[in-house]
C-alpha positions as CSV (number, residue, x, y, z in Angstrom):
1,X,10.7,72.2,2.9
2,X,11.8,70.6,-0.2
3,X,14.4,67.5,0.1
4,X,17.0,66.7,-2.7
5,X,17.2,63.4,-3.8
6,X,19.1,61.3,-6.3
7,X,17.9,59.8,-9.2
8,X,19.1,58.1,-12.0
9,X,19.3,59.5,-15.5
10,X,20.6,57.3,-18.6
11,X,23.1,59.2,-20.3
12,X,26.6,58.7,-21.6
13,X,28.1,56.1,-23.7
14,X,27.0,53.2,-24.9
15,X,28.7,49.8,-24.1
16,X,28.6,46.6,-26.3
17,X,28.9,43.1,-25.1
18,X,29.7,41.0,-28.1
19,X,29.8,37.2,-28.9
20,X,29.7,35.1,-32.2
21,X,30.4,31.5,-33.9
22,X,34.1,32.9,-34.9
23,X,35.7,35.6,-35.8
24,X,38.4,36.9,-37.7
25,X,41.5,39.5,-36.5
26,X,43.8,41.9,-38.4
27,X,46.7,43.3,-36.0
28,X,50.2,45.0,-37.2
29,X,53.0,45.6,-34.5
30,X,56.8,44.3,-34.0
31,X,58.4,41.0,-33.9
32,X,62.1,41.2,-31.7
33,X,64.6,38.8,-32.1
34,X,66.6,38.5,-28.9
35,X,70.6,38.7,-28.9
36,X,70.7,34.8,-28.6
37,X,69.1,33.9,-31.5
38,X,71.4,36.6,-33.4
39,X,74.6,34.9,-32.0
40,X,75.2,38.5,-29.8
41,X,74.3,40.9,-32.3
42,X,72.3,43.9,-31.3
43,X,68.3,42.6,-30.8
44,X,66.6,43.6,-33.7
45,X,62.3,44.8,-34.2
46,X,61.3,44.3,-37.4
47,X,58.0,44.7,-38.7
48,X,55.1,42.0,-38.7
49,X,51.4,41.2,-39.7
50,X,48.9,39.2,-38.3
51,X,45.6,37.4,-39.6
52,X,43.9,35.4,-37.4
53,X,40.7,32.8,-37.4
54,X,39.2,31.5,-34.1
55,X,36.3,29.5,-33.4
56,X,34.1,30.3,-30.7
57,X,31.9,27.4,-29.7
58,X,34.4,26.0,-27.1
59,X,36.1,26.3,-23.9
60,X,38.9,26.1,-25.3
61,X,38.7,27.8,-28.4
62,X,41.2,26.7,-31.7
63,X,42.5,29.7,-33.3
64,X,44.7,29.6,-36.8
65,X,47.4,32.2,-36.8
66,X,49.5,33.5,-40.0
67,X,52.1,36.1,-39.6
68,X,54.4,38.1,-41.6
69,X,57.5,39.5,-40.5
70,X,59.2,42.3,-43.7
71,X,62.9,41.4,-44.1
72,X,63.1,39.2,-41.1
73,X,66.1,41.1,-38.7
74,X,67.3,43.9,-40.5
75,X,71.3,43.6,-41.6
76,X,71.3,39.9,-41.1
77,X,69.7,38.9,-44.8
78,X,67.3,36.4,-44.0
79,X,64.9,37.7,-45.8
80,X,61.2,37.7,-45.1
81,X,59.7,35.3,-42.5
82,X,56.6,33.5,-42.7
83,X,54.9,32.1,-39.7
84,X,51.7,29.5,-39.4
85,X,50.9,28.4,-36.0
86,X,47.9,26.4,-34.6
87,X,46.8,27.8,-30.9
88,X,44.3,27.4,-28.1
89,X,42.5,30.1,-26.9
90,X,40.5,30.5,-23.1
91,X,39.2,34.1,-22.6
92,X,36.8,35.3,-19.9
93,X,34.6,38.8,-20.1
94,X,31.9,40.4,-21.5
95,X,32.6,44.4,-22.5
96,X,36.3,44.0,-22.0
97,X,37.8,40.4,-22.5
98,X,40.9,39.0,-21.8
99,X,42.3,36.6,-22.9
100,X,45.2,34.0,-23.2
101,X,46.7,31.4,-25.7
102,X,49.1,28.9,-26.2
103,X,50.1,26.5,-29.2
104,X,52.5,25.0,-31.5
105,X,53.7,26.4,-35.2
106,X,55.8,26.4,-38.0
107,X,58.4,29.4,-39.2
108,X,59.9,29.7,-42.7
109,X,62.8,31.9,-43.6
110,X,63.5,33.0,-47.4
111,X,67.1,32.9,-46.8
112,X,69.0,30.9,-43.8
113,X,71.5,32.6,-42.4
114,X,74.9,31.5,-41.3
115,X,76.6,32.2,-38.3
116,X,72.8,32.3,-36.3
117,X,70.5,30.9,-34.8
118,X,67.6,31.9,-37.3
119,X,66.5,28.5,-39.7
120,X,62.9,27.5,-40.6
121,X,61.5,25.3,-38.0
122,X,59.5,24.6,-35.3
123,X,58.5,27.4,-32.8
124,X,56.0,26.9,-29.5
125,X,54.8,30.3,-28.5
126,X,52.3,31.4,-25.6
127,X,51.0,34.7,-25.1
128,X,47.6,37.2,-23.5
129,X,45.9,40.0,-24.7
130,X,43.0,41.6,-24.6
131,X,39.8,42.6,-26.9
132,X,36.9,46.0,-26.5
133,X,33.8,46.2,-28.7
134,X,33.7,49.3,-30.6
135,X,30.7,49.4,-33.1
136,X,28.5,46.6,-33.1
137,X,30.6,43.1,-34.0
138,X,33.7,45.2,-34.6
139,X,36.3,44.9,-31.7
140,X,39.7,46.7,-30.8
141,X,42.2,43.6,-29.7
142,X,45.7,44.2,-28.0
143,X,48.5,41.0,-28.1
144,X,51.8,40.1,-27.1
145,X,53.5,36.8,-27.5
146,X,56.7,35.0,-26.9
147,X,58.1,32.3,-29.5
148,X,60.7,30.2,-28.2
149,X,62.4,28.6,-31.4
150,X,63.4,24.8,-32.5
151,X,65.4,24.6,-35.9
152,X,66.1,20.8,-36.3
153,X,69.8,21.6,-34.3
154,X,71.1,22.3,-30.7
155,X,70.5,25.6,-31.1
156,X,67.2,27.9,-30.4
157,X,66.4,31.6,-30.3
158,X,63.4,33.2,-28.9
159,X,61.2,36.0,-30.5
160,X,59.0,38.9,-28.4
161,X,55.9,40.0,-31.0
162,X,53.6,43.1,-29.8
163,X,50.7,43.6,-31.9
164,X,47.5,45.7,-32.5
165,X,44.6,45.7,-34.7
166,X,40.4,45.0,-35.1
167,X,38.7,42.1,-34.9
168,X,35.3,41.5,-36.7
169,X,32.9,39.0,-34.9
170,X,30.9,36.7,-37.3
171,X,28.6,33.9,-37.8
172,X,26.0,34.0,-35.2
173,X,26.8,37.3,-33.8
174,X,24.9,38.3,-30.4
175,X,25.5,42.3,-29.5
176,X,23.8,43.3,-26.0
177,X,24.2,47.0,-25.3
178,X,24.1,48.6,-22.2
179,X,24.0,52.2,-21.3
180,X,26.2,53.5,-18.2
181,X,24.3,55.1,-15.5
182,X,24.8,58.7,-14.4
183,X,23.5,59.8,-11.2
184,X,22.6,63.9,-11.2
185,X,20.5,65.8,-8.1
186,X,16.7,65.9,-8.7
187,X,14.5,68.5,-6.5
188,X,11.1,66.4,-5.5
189,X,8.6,67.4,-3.5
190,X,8.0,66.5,0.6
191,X,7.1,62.9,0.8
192,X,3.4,62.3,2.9
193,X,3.7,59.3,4.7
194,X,0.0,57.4,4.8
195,X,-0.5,54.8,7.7
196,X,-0.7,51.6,5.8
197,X,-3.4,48.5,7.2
198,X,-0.9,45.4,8.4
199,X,-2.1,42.1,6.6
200,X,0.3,40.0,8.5
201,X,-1.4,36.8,6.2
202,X,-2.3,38.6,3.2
203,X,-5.6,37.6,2.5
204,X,-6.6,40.7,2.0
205,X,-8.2,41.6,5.4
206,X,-6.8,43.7,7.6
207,X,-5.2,42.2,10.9
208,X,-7.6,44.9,13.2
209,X,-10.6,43.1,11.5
210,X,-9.2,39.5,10.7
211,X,-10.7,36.9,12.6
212,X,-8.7,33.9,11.6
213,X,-5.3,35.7,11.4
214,X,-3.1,32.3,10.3
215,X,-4.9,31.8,7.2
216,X,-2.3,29.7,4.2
217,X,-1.7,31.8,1.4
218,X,-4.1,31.0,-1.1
219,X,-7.1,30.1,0.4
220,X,-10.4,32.3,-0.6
221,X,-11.4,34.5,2.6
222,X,-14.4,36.0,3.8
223,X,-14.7,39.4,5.2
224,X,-13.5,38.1,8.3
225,X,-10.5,36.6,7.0
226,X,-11.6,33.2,7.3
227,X,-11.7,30.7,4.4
228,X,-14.4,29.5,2.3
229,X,-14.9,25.8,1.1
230,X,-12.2,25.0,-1.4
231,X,-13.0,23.2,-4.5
232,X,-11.2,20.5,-5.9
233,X,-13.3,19.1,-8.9
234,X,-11.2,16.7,-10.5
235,X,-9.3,15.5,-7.2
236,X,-6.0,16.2,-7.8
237,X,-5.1,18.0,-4.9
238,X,-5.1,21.5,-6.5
239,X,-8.2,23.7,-5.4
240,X,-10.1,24.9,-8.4
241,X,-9.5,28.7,-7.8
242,X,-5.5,28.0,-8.3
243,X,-6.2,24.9,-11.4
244,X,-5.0,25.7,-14.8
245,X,-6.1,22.1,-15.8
246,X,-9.9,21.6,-13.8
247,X,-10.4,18.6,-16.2
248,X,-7.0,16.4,-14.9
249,X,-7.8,12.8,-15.2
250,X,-7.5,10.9,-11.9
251,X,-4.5,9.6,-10.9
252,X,-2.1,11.2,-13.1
253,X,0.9,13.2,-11.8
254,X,0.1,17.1,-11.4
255,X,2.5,20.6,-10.8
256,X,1.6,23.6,-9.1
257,X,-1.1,24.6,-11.3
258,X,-3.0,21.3,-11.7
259,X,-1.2,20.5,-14.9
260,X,0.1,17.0,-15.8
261,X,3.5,16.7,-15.0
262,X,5.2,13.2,-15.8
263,X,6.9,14.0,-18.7
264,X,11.1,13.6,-18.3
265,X,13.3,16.7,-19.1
266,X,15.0,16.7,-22.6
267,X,18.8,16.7,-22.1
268,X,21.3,18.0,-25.1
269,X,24.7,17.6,-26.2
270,X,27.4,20.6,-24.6
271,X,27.2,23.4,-26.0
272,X,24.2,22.6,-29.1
273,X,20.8,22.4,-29.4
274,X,21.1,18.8,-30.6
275,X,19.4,16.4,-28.1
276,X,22.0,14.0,-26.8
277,X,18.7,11.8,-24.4
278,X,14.9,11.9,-24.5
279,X,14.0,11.3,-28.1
280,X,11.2,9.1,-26.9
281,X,10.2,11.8,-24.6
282,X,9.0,14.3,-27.7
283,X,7.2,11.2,-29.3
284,X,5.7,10.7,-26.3
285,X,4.5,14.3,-25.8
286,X,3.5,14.5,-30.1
287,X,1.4,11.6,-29.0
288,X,-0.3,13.1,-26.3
289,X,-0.5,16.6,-27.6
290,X,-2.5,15.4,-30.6
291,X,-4.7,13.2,-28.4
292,X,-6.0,15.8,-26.4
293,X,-6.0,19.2,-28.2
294,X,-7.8,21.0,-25.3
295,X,-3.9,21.2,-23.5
296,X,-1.2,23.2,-24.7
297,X,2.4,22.7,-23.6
298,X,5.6,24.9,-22.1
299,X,8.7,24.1,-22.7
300,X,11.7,25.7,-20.9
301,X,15.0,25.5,-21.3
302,X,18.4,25.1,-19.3
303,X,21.7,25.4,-19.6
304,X,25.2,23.8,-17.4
305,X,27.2,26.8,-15.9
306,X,30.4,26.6,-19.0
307,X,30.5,29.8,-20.5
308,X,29.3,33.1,-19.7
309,X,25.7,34.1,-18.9
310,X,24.8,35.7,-21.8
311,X,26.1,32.4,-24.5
312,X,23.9,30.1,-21.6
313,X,20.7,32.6,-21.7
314,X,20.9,32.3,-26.1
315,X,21.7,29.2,-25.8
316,X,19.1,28.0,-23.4
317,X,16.4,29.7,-25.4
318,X,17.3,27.9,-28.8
319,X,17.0,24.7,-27.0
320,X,13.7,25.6,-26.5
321,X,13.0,27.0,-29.5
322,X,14.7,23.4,-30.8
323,X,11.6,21.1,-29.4
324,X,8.9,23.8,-30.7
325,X,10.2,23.3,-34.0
326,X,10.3,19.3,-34.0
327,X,6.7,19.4,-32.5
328,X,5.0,22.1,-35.5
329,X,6.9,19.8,-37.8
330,X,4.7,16.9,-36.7
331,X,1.9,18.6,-36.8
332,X,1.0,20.2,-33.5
333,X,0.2,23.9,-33.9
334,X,2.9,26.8,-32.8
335,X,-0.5,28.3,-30.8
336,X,-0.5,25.9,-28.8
337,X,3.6,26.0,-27.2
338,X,5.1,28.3,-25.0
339,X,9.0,28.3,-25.1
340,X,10.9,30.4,-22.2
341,X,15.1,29.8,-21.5
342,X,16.3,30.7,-18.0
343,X,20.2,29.8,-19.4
344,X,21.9,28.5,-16.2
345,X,19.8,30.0,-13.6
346,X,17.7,27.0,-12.3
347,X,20.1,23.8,-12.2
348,X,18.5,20.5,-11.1
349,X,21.9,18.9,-9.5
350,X,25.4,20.7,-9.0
351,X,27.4,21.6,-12.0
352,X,30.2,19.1,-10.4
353,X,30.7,16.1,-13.0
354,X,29.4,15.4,-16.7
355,X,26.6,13.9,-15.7
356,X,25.4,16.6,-13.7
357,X,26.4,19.2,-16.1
358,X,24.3,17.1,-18.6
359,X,20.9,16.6,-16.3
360,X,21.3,20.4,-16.1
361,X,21.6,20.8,-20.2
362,X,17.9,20.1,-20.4
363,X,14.0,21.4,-22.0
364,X,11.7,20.8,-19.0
365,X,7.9,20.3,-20.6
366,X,4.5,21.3,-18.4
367,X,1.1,20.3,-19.8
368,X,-1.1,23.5,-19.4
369,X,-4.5,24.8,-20.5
């Protein structure tokens, strides 16, 4: 008899994860002036443009702001309104993002009116929203602020804006895309279960004909299970089956695979590729590298844990690619370096203090065949 089982088919949309250097936003919506700031008169929505201009290479990330209200509140004769305000920005997401901000900014009026509380001045305003990717670096973005009002005099007003618009990412724009998963009924045919051998020490030999059942992993067996002599030509404590390096000089420092491994980690600056300690680290390894051509070198890099995985995983890769770059420069072939970036998957200490967070910001370098 036939069973039904699940499995997977990818179909559906398509969703896109989006991140850049900066990015521009264009948003329309309504700017209300509350009774207050109208002396008791009726609150009034007028109409109101925004452009914005946000850097994305921080935390905290500095966003410049111009809006445009038509008219300013309608019946009152101020006139139209101009607005410039400096804010900082911290959002969190990766299809969906939300986000809030907070800063300080400057209101113009074409014509002050008496008998309010609407002058040019100062304003501090504070507001959320949120931002979903569309097409590719183009992004639909939702806000809402409140502007609470300082004219120079004992009097303030307050404003509510509501806007919506696009937002185009740009600079050094990253899209991932990833397709949502839509489980539908498959018909399969009757699984035969096989009796599998147990190899409780995987060496390859089944436990009904392994004579030395506790054998390390590793260690080249017989067809009893029991190991063979192990060499170790060049005596640096890795066997020669497992040595990526059987010519190691004796006494230097080996990894895993028999590989020199006393070079110091490269550590960089937040957030850049730009090494911030270990200069004499790549001269070092230039050095080497061109005195013995037979090697070949890997070098991976890491990330701290600021920002979201996908910035880290870029990030940690250019890094990478960052001491590739300053080695072929000096002369050592791009045939002979292996880059990899694991972002912020493998820290060395916790992520706790700027130190730590700097150890972790690092290109780790391995000597290999």
């Amino acid at each position: 008899m036939k069973k039904i089982i699940l499995a997977a088919a990818l179909i559906s949309s398509t969703l896109f994860s989006v991140e850049s250097d900066y990015e521009i936003s264009a948003m329309v919506g309504s700017n209300d002036f509350n009774s207050e700031t109208l002396n008791g008169a009726d609150r009034r929505s007028d109409r109101t443009a925004h452009l914005g201009f946000k850097f994305n290479n921080f935390t905290i990330q500095p966003q410049l702001a111009l809006e445009y209200v038509e008219n300013g509140p309608r019946n009152i004769g101020t006139g139209d309104i101009w607005k410039l305000a400096l804010n900082g920005v911290y959002e969190k997401g990766q299809d969906l993002k939300g986000y809030v901000l907070a800063g300080l900014g400057y209101e113009d009026l074409e014509n002050e009116t008496d008998g309010t509380n609407l002058e040019s001045g100062v304003f501090a305003n504070v507001g959320a929203g949120l931002k979903y990717p569309i097409y590719k670096a183009l992004q639909v973005q939702l806000e809402g602020k409140i502007l609470q009002r300082f004219d120079g005099t004992d009097r303030v007003g307050r404003e509510y804006m509501l806007l919506g618009g696009l937002n185009l990412a740009l600079g050094n724009v990253r899209v991932s895309e990833k397709k949502e998963v839509v489980v539908a009924p498959v018909a399969v045919a009757p699984v035969i279960v096989v009796p599998v051998s147990i190899d409780s020490d995987n060496d390859g030999v089944a436990n009904s004909a392994d004579l030395c059942p506790n054998t390390k992993v590793g260690l080249s067996v017989n067809s009893d299970g029991c190991s063979l002599y192990q060499l170790d030509t060049d005596g640096d404590g890795v066997v020669d089956s497992f040595d990526r390096c059987p010519e190691t000089p004796v006494g230097l420092n080996v990894n895993s695979i028999g590989c020199q491994n006393d070079f110091k980690p490269i550590n960089f600056f937040f957030n850049t590729p730009n090494i911030a300690r270990g200069d004499a680290n790549v001269e070092r390894l230039i050095s080497y590298l061109k005195a013995n051509t037979q090697y070949r070198v890997e070098l991976v890099g890491h990330t701290d844990n600021v920002d979201n995985y996908a910035v880290n995983q870029a990030l940690s890769e250019r890094r990478a690619e960052k001491i590739r770059t300053l080695l072929v420069n000096r002369g050592i072939s791009n045939s002979r370096i292996v880059t990899l970036g694991l972002g912020e998957t493998s820290p060395v200490v916790s992520n706790d203090t700027p130190e730590h967070r700097l150890q972790n910001r690092r290109v780790e370098i391995t000597i290999i065949k």
